[in-house]
Every structure is written in C-alpha cells, then in structure tokens.
TINUZA-500593 format. One record per residue (C-alpha): z, x, y; residue number from 0. Coordinates in pm, 1 decimal. Layout:
BEGIN
NODE        c3        c1        c2   nr
NODE         Z         X         Y  NUM
...
! end
This chain:
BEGIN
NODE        c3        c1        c2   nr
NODE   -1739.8   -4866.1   -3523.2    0
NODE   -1726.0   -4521.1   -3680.7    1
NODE   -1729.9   -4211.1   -3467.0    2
NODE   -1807.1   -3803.8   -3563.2    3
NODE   -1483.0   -3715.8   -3361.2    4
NODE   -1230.4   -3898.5   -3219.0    5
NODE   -1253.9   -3642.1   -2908.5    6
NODE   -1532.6   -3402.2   -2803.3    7
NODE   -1445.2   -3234.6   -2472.3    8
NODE   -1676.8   -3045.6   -2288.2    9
NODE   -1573.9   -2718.9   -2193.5   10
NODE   -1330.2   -2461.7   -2347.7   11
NODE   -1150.3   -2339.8   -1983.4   12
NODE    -779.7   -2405.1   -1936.7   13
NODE    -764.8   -2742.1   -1937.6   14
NODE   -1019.9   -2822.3   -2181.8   15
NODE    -860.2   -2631.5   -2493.6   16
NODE    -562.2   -2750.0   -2436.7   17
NODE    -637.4   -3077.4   -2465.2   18
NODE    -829.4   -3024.8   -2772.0   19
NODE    -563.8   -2817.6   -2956.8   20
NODE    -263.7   -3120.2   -2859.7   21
NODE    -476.9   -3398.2   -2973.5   22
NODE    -596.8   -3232.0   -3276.0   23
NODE    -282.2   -3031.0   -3363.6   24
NODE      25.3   -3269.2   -3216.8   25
NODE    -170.0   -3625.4   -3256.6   26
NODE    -373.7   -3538.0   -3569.5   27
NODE    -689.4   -3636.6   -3401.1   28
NODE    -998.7   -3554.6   -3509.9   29
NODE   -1174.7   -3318.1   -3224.6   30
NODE   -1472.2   -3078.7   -3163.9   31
NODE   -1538.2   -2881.3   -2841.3   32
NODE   -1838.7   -2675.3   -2674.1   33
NODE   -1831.1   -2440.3   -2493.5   34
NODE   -2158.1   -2311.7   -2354.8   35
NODE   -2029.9   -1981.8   -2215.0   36
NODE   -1682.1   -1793.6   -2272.3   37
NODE   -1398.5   -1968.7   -2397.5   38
NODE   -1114.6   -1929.0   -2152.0   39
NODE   -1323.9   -2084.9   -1864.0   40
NODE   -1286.5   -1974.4   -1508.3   41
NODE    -948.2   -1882.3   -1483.8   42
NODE    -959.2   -1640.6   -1814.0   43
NODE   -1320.4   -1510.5   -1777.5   44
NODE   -1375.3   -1527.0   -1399.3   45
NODE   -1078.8   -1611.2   -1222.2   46
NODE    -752.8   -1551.1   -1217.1   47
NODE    -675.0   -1332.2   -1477.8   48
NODE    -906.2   -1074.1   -1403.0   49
NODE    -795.3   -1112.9   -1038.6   50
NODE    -471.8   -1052.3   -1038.5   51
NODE    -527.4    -769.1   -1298.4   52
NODE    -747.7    -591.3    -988.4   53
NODE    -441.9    -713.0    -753.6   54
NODE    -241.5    -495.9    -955.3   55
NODE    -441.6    -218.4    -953.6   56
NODE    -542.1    -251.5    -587.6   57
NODE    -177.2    -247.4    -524.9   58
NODE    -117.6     119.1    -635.1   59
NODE    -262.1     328.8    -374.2   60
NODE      43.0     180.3     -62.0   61
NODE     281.8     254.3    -354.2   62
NODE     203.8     634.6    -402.6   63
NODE     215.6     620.5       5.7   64
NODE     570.6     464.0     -67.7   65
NODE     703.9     688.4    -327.8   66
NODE     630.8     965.4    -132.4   67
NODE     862.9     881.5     174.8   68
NODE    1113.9     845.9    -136.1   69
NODE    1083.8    1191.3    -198.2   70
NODE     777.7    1168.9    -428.9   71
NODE     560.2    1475.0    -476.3   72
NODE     304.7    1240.4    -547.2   73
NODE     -82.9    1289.8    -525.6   74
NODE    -356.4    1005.9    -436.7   75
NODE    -660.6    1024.1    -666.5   76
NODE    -988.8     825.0    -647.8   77
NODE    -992.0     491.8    -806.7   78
NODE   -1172.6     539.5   -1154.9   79
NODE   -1340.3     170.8   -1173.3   80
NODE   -1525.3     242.9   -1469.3   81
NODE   -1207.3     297.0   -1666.3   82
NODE   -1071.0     -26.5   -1499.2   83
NODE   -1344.9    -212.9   -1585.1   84
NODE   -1319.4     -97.2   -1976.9   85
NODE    -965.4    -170.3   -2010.4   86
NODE   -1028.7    -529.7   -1779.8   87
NODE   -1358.5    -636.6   -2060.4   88
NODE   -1106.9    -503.4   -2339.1   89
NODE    -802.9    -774.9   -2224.1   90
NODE   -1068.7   -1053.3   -2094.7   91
NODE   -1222.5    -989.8   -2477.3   92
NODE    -858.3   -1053.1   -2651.4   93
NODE    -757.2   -1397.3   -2455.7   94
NODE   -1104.9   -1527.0   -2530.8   95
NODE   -1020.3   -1456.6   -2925.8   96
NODE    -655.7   -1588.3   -2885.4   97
NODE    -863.7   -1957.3   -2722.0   98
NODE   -1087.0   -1957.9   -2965.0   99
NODE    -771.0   -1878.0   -3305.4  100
NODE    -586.9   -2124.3   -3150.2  101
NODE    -835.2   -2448.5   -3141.7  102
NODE    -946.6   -2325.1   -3504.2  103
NODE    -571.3   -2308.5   -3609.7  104
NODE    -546.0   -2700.3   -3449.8  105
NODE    -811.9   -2744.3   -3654.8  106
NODE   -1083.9   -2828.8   -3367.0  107
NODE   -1409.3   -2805.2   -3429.8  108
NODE   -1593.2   -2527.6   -3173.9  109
NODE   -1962.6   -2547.8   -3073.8  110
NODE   -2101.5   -2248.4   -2904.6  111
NODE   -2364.5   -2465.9   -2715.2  112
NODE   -2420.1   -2684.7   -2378.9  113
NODE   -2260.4   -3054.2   -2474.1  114
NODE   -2479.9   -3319.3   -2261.2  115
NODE   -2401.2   -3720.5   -2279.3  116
NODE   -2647.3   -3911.9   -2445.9  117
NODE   -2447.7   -4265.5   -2388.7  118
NODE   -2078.5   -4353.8   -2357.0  119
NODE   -1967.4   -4240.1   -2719.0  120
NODE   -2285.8   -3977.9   -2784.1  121
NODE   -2329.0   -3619.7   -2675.3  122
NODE   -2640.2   -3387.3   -2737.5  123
NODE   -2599.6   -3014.3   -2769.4  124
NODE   -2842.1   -2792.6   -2680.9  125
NODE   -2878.3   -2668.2   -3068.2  126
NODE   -3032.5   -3057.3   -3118.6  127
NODE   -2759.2   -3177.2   -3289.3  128
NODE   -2645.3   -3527.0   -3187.1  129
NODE   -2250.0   -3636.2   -3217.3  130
NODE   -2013.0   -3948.5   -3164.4  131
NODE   -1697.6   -3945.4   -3016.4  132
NODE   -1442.9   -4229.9   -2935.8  133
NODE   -1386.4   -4022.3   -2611.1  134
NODE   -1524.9   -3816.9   -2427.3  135
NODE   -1334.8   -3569.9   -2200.8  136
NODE   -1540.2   -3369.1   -1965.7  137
NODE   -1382.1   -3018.0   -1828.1  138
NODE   -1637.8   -2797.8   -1702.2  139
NODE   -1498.6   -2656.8   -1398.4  140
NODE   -1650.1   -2573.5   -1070.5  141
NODE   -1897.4   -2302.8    -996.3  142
NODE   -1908.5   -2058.3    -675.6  143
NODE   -2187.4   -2169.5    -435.0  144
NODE   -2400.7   -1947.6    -225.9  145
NODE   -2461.0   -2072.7     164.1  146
NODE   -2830.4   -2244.2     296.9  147
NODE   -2895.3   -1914.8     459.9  148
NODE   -3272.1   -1696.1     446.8  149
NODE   -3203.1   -1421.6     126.3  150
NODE   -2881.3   -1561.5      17.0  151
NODE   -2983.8   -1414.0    -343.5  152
NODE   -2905.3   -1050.8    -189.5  153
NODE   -2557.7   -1156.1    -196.5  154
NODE   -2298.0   -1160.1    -492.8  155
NODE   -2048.8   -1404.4    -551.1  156
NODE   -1685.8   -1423.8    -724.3  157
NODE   -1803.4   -1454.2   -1070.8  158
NODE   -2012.3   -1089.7   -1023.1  159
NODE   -1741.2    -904.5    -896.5  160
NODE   -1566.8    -856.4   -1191.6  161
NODE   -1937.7    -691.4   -1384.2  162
NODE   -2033.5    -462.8   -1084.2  163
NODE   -2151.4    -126.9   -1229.9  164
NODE   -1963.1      49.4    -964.5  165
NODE   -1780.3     -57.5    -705.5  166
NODE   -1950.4     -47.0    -299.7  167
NODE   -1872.8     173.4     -16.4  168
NODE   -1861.8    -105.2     200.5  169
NODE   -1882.0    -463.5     168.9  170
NODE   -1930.8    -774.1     362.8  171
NODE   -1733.7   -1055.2     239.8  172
NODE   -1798.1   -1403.5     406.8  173
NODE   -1555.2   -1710.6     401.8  174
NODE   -1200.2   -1765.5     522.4  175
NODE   -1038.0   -1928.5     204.0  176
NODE    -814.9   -1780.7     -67.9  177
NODE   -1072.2   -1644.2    -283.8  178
NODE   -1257.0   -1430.6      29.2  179
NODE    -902.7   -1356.3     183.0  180
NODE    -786.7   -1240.0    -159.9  181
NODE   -1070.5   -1017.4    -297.0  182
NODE   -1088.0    -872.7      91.2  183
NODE    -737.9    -740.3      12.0  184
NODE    -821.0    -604.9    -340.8  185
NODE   -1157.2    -432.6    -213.2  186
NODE    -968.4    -291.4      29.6  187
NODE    -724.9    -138.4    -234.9  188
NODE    -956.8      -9.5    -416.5  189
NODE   -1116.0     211.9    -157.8  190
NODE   -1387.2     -22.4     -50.0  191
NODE   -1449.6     -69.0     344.6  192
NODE   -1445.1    -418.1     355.2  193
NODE   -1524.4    -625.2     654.9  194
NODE   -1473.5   -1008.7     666.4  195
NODE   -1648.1   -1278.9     858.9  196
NODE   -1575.6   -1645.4     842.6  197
NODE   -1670.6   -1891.5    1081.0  198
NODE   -1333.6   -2075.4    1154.7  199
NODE   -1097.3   -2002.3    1407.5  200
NODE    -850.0   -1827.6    1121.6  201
NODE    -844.3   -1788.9     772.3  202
NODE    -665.7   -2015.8     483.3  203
NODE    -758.7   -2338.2     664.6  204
NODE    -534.4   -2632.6     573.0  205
NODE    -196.8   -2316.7     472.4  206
NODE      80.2   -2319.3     687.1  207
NODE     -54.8   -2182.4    1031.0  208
NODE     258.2   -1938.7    1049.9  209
NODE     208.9   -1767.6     731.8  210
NODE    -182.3   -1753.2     782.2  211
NODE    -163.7   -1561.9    1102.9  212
NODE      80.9   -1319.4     990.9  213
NODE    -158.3   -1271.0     690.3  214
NODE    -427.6   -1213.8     931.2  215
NODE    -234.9    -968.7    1088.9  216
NODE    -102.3    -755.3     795.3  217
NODE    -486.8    -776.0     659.9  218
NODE    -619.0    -570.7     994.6  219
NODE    -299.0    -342.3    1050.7  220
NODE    -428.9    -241.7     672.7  221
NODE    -751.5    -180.4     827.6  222
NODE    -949.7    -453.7     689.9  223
NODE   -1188.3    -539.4     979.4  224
NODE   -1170.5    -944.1     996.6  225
NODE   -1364.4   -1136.7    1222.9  226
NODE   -1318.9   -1501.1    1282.6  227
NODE   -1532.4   -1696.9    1442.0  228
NODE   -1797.4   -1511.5    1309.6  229
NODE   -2086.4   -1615.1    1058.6  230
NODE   -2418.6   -1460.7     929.0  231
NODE   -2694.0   -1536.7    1090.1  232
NODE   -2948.7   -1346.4     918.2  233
NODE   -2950.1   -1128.3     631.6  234
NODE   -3237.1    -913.9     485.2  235
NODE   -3287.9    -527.9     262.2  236
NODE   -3181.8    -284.7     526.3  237
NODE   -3495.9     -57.3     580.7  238
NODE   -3499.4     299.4     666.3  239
NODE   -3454.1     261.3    1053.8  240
NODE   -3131.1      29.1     970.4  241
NODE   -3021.9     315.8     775.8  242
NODE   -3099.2     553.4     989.9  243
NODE   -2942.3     429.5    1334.9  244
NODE   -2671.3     560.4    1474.6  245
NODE   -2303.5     377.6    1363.0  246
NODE   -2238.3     280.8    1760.8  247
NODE   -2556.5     143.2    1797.3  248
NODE   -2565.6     -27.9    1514.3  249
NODE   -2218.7    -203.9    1501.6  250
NODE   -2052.0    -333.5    1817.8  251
NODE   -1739.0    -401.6    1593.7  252
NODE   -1413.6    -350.7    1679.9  253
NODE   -1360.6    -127.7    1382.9  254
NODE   -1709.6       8.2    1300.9  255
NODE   -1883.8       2.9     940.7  256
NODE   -2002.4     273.3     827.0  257
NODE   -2330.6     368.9     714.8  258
NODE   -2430.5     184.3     366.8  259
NODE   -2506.9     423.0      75.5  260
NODE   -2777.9     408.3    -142.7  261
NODE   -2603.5     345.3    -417.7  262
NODE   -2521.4      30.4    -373.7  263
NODE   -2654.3    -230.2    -617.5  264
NODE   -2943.7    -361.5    -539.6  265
NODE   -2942.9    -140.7    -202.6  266
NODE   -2843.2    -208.1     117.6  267
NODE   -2856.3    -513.9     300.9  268
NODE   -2912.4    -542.6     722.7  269
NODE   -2667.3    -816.0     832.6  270
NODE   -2715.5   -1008.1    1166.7  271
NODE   -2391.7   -1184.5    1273.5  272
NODE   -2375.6   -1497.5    1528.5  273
NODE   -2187.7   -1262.8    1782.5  274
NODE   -2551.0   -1066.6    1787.0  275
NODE   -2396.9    -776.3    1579.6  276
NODE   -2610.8    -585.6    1311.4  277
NODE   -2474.2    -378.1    1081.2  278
NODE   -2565.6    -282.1     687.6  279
NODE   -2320.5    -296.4     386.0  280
NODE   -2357.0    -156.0      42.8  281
NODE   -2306.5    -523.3     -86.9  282
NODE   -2235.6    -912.7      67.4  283
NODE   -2010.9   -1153.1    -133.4  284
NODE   -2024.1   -1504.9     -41.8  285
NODE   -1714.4   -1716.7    -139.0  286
NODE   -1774.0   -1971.7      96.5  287
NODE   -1691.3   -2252.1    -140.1  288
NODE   -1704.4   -2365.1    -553.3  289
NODE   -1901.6   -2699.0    -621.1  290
NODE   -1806.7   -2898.2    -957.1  291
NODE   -2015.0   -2798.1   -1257.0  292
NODE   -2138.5   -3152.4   -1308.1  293
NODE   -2539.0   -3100.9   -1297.6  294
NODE   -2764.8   -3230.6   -1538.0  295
NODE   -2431.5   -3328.2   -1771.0  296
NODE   -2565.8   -3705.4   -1810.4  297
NODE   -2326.6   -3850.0   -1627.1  298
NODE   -2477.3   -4109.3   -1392.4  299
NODE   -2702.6   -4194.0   -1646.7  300
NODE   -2467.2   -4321.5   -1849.7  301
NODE   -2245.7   -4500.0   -1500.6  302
NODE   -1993.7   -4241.6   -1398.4  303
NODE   -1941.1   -4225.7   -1085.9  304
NODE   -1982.0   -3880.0    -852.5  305
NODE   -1843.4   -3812.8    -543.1  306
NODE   -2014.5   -3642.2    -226.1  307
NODE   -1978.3   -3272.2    -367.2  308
NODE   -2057.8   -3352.1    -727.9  309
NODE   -1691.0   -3426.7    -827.0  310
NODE   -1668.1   -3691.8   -1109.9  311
NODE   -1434.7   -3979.2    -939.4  312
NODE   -1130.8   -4061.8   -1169.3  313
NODE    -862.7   -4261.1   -1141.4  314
NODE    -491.5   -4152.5   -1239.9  315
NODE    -496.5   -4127.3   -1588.4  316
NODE    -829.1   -3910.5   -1554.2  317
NODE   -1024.8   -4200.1   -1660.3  318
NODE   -1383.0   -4233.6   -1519.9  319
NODE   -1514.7   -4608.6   -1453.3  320
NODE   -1662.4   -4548.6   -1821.8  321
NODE   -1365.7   -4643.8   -2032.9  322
NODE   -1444.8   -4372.8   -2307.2  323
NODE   -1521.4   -4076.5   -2046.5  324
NODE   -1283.2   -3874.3   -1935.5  325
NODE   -1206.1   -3607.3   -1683.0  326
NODE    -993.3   -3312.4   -1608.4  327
NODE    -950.2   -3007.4   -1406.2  328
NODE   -1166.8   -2867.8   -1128.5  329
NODE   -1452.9   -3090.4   -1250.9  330
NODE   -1254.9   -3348.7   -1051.9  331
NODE   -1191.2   -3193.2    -744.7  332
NODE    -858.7   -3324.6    -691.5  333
NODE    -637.5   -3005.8    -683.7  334
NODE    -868.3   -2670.3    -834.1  335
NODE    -577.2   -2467.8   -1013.0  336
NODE    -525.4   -2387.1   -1380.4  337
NODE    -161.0   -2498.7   -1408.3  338
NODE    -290.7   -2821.3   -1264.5  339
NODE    -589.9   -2874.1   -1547.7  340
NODE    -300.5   -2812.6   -1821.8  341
NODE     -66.9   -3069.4   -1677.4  342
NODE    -366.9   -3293.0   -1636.9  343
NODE    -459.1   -3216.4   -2053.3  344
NODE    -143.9   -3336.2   -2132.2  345
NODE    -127.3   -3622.5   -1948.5  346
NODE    -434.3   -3728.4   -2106.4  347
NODE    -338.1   -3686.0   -2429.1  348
NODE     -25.5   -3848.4   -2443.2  349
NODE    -219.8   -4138.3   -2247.2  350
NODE    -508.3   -4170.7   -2464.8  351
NODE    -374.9   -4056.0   -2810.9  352
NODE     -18.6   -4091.9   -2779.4  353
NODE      17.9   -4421.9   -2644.2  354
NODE     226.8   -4314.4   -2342.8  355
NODE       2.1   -4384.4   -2037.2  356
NODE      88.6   -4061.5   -1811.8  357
NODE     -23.4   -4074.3   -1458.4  358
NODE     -89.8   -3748.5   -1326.2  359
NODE     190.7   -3629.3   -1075.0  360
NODE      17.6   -3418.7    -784.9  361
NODE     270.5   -3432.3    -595.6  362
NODE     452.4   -3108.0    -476.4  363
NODE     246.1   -2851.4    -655.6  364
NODE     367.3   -2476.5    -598.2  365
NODE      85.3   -2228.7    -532.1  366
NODE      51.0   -1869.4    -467.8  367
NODE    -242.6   -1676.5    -296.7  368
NODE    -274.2   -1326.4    -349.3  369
NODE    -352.3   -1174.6     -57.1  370
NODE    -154.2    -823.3      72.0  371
NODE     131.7    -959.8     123.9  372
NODE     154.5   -1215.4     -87.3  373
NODE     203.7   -1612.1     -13.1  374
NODE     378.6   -1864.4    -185.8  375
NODE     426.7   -2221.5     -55.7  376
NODE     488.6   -2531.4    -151.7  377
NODE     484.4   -2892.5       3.7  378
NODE     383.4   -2978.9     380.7  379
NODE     272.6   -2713.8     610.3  380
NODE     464.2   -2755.7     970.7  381
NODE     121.6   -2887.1    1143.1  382
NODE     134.3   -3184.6     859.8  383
NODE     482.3   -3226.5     864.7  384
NODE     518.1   -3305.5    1218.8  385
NODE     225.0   -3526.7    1205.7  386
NODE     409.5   -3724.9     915.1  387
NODE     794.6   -3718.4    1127.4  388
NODE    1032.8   -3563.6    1287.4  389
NODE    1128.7   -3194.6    1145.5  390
NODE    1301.7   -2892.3    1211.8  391
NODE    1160.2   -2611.8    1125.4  392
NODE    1414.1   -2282.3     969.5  393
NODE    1207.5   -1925.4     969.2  394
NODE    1258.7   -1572.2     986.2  395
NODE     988.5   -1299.0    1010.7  396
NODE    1154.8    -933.9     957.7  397
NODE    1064.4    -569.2     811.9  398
NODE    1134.4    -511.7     401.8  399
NODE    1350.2    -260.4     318.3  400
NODE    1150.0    -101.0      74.3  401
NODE     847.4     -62.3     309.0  402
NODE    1008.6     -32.4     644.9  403
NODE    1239.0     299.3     434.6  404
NODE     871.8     410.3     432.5  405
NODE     767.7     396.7     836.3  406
NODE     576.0     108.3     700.0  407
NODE     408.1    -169.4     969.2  408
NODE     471.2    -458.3     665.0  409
NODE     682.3    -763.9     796.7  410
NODE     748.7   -1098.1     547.3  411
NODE     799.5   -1426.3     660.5  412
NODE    1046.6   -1676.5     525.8  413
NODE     997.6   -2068.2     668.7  414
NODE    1156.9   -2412.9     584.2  415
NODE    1038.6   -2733.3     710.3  416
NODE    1324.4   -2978.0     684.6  417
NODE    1273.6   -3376.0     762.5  418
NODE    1521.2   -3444.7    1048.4  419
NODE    1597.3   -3796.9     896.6  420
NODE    1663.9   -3740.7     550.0  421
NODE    1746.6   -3337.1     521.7  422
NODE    1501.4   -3297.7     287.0  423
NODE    1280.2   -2975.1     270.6  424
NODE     912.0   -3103.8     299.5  425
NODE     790.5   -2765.4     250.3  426
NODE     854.5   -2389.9     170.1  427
NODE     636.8   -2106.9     285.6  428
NODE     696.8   -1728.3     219.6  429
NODE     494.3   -1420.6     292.5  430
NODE     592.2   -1144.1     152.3  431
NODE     573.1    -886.3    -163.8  432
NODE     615.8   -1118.0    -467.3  433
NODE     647.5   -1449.8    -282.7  434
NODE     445.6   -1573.3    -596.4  435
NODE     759.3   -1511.3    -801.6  436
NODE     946.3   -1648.2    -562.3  437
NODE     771.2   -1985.0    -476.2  438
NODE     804.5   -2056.5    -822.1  439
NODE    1177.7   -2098.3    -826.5  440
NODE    1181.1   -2217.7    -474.5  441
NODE     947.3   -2520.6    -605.5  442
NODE    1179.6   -2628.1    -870.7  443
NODE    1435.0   -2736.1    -595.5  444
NODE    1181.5   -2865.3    -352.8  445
NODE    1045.9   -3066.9    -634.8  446
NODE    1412.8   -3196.2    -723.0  447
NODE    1427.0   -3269.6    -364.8  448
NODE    1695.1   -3037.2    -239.7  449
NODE    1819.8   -3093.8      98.3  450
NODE    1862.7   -2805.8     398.2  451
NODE    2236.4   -2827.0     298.1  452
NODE    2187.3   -2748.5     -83.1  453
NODE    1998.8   -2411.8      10.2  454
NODE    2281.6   -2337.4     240.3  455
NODE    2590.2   -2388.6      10.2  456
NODE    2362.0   -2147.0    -232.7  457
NODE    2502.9   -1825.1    -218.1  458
NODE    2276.5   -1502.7    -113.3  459
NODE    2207.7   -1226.1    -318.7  460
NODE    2205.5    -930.5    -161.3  461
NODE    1995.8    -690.8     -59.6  462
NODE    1671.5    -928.5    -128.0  463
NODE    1380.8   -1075.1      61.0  464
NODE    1482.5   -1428.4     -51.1  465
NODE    1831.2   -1431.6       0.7  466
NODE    1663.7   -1493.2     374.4  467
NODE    1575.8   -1829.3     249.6  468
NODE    1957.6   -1960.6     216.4  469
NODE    2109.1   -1775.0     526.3  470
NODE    1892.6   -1956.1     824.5  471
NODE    2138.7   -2171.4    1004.4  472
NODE    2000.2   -2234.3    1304.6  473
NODE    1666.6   -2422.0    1338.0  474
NODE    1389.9   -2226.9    1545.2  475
NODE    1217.5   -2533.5    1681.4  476
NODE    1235.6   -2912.7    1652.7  477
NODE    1023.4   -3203.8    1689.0  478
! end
C-alpha cells in the first residue's frame, strides 16, 4: 500500500520535532508534522523556558540584599515587567524559528493546522486536506485544568501567566505541586504578595518529605503566606463592600493580604476558603493539575485505548494497541518532563525506523523543581524506600556560606538514602541554591549505581554546598 508520509506526528513540542527531524534527517524517512499552535510546545512556549527565565529574574531582588552585606552600595528598584515581558516574547519568538529551521532543514514537511485521525493510516487537518501515513505518532502534550468550583473562569492558569499585561499586587495561587510551589516563589520575587492554598497536608506530594518541609519552610520565612490544608470554597468579583472592609476583618490569616487593587485584570476577586476565611486578591491561578491533550483527536474511534485522565495507554516502545499509532511525551502520562519526551522520540525512532526495538528506560530519572531554594532529586524518596527495604538514611541540613555571610535565614539540605543490603544509593535529594546543577551530576552515578562507599572515597571540594554530599559518614537513622 502507498502512503503520503511515512510519519505524520501530531504536535511540534519537544518530543514531537524531534522525532520528526531524526526520522526524516538520520533515517531518510519521509515525514510531515502539524502543529496547531506554537512550535516548541509546552516546554518552549508555556513551560519551562519561560519559567525559569522569570526564576532568574525573580532571583535578583535577595541578590542585591546579598551584595550589599558584601559591601555593595547597591540600590533595589521596582521590577519593570513590561520590559521583561518584551525581552521574554523576543527569546520565546527565536526558539520557535530555530523548531521550525530545523524540521525544514530535515526536510519535514510542517502544517500549521489541527491534525485529527480519520483511520489507522489517515489524518484530517483542519484546512480539509486529507493525508496517509505508515505511522502515526501522536505528541500533543497535556493542558492545565481549572477545578469543578462556581466561577472558576475568574481564575488564570499557568499558560496565562506568562501574557499578563501587568503583573498583580496580590495573588492567590491554589495547588501544592511543582508548578503552584514554583510560580509562588517567582511571584513572590517579583514583588507580588502571593498567598498559597492547597488542600493537602504539605506541598510536593509524592517528593522526599524532608526536602518538602524544609521548602515549606524557606517559602514562609520569605514571606510567602502558605496554607495547607486549605482549599477554595467559593470564589466570586469582589464588590465594593469586599473592597472596602477593613484588612483584619476581612482576613483571619496568619500573615494578612492586603487590600486588592483595581488594577488587577479583570478586577478583583472575593475568595472564601474552607477554614471560613474571606479575603480578595488582584488575581487567582489555579495549577491544580494538567490533563492530556487527547480530546476530540479521533482516537477511540479508530481503537486506541485511553486511560482514566485521558492519557493514551502505550506499551514500552510507545506503541498504542493500534499497530501504526504511536505515542510520546506528556500525552502519555507516564513521566510529564521534556527530557523524558526526547528520550522517548528517540526510542521510537530507532524502534520503528531503525530497526532497533528501544524500550523506553524510566527508570532513575533526575529532576529539578524550581522553587526558592532549589530541589534536585533523584530515585526513591525515604518514605518509598523504606517501604521497598531496609535503608539508612545519610543527611545534613546547614546554613550556605554565601547567604548566612549575609545574616541570611537560608539553610540547604543534603540527603542519601542507601539500601542496607546492597550499599546502593536508592535516592539523592538536595535543597539548596543550584541543586538543579547539582542533581544532574549526582544522577549520573546514581544511575551507574554507585554505592555509599564510592561517594565516600570521592574526594570533597572545598568550600561547596555539595562537597556535603561525600563527607556524611555516619547514618542519621536506620530502618
């Protein structure tokens, strides 16, 4: 049977133009792509890259603090967000060209249009045109989700923050997972007066519960006003006697919100908590979760199967119970992170066009959340280890030098979980400034499966953070 293509993927994030460019480019396949939105996907357009561009800008205002107990004659100005945002659309605006040069330099075929399956080997675009493929990869990535709650459209979510005209006075952000924990952190950075509810007894559910708490902690010594156990309730426009009531009455908070302006977008909105507190913010942001963008793509039509949350079901080669369809990325819901997506591109391509059958290995996957500090980890938290065996568990929570020179309150944690049977380290956990950089080359020797022993015979380099990680002898608990 001839086909159009011998690939059309759906999708042009992360994972989907790489995959396209490899088979086309390395394999000499024959492939076209749509995208229906921004090439780059989520972690280009909406994700990470803009995020940790506002990290880094969020991050400025504790270092003029810093430089001045260096000595310092330094001045704190107001965050200009305008100019931010210019520079932020100018850089999102130059990666989008550099996805879109390099599938046309594979020599992919690109369709600005929404790609929906017609039958196992046939996709429809929304321009009418109708196209065959020997397979079919789908990578369309998740979308953020707004709760089941009464005016939940008053409310932003992830993918607006990035487009606000100006940024809040205060803010409400709901959820307890990296994204809300994150973006609480940069807010706060940036000048906002952010306040945080989620519903759970503490934040990053399913991260080590060490490092979470001492996030927790750093996050309100900062003077971000977090509130676990703690959900909306109700949520409406603030009218003029919310606006108008006195701060005490109006917020039994431990740290009060002010008074929303009325500049906010949209106005003010009058939030009713399940403790019985009411209080108005400039501006809510829900991240209380990201569904996979699977609606209305044809799938079950043609027999794929979907899990409970819209996830396409896949087996280890990213092949769906359709033999032609695949799937990759956060469309699967198996882990949601960019590096992931690419690793799970090129397993597919050397599997489907290079005759190497790659299994995806998800095995011991490094990550990094962005919060102030920073966390790294990698491998088993201790709850999970010592549900799995016996461990020990190495860790060491101190003041940095470079913030504790400036009367800072900042403390890092450094952690090992070690299997008492074989010496291995089943996971690494670090909180502190950087601990993205240095989870990364942590994870290469968990990954090898480096023993307690082999960090110890590693010699420290001193003064550091992470020389911390090779100098705990002595375990600080056992099971």
């Amino acid at each position: 049977m001839s086909f159009d293509y011998d690939l059309f993927v759906i999708g042009g994030g992360s994972g989907g133009v790489r995959a396209a460019r490899v088979a086309a480019g390395e394999y000499g396949a024959k492939v076209a792509l749509a995208e229906m939105d921004r090439y780059g996907g989520t972690c280009v357009i909406r994700g990470c890259v803009p995020k940790k561009l506002m990290v880094f800008a969020s991050e400025f205002a504790e270092t003029v603090d810093q430089a001045r107990a260096y000595g310092w004659a330094l001045e704190q100005g107001p965050f200009d967000w305008q100019a931010f945002r210019t520079n932020l659309e100018g850089e999102l605006d130059r990666l989008e060209g550099i996805y879109r040069s390099l599938l046309k330099n594979s020599g992919v075929t690109s369709y600005d249009a929404r790609a929906r399956i017609k039958n196992a080997h046939t996709v429809e675009l929304s321009t009418g045109e109708t196209i065959s493929a020997k397979h079919i990869l789908v990578a369309t990535g998740g979308q953020p989700v707004r709760p089941d709650l009464p005016n939940a459209e008053l409310g932003i979510v992830s993918d607006d923050i990035f487009h606000l005209p100006e940024l809040p006075k205060s803010i409400l952000i709901v959820g307890g997972g990296y994204i809300a924990s994150e973006f609480a952190c940069i807010l706060h950075g940036l000048g906002v007066e952010v306040t945080q509810y989620y519903r759970g007894a503490q934040i990053l559910r399913g991260f080590d519960g060490e490092a979470r708490g001492l996030i927790a902690e750093q996050m309100r010594e900062r003077g971000i006003a977090l509130h676990t156990g703690t959900n909306i309730v109700d949520m409406a426009p603030a009218s003029e006697e919310h606006l108008h009531a006195p701060v005490e009455e109006a917020s039994a908070l431990s740290q009060p919100v002010p008074q929303a302006s009325r500049k906010a977008n949209g106005g003010p909105i009058w939030v009713k908590a399940t403790n019985g507190d009411e209080n108005v913010f400039d501006m809510v942001m829900f991240a209380t979760g990201r569904d996979p963008n699977t609606a209305d793509l044809g799938l079950e039509g043609v027999g794929v199967t979907l899990g409970q949350r819209g996830e396409i079901c896949v087996d280890e080669y990213s092949q769906t119970g359709v033999p032609s369809i695949y799937a990759i990325g956060d469309v699967t819901d198996r882990i949601n992170l960019t590096p992931v997506a690419i690793r799970e591109a090129m397993a597919f391509v050397h599997t489907v066009f290079g005759g190497k059958p790659t299994p995806v290995d998800h095995d011991l996957v490094p990550s990094a959340i962005f919060t102030q500090p920073e966390m790294g980890t990698i491998g088993l938290s201790e709850e999970a280890a010592r549900e799995q065996e016996p461990v020990e568990i190495y860790c060491t929570s101190f003041k940095p030098m470079q913030s504790a020179f400036a009367g800072q309150a900042d403390r890092v944690l450094m952690k090992l979980v070690v299997s008492k049977e074989t010496r291995k380290i089943l996971g690494c956990h670090i909180v502190a400034p950087n601990a993205a950089e240095m989870i990364q080359l942590a994870g290469i020797a968990v990954k090898m499966g480096a023993t307690k022993e082999d960090f110890d015979r590693t010699v420290a380099v001193h003064p550091t953070m992470a020389e911390e990680i090779v100098t705990m002898r002595a375990a600080a608990r056992s099971s």
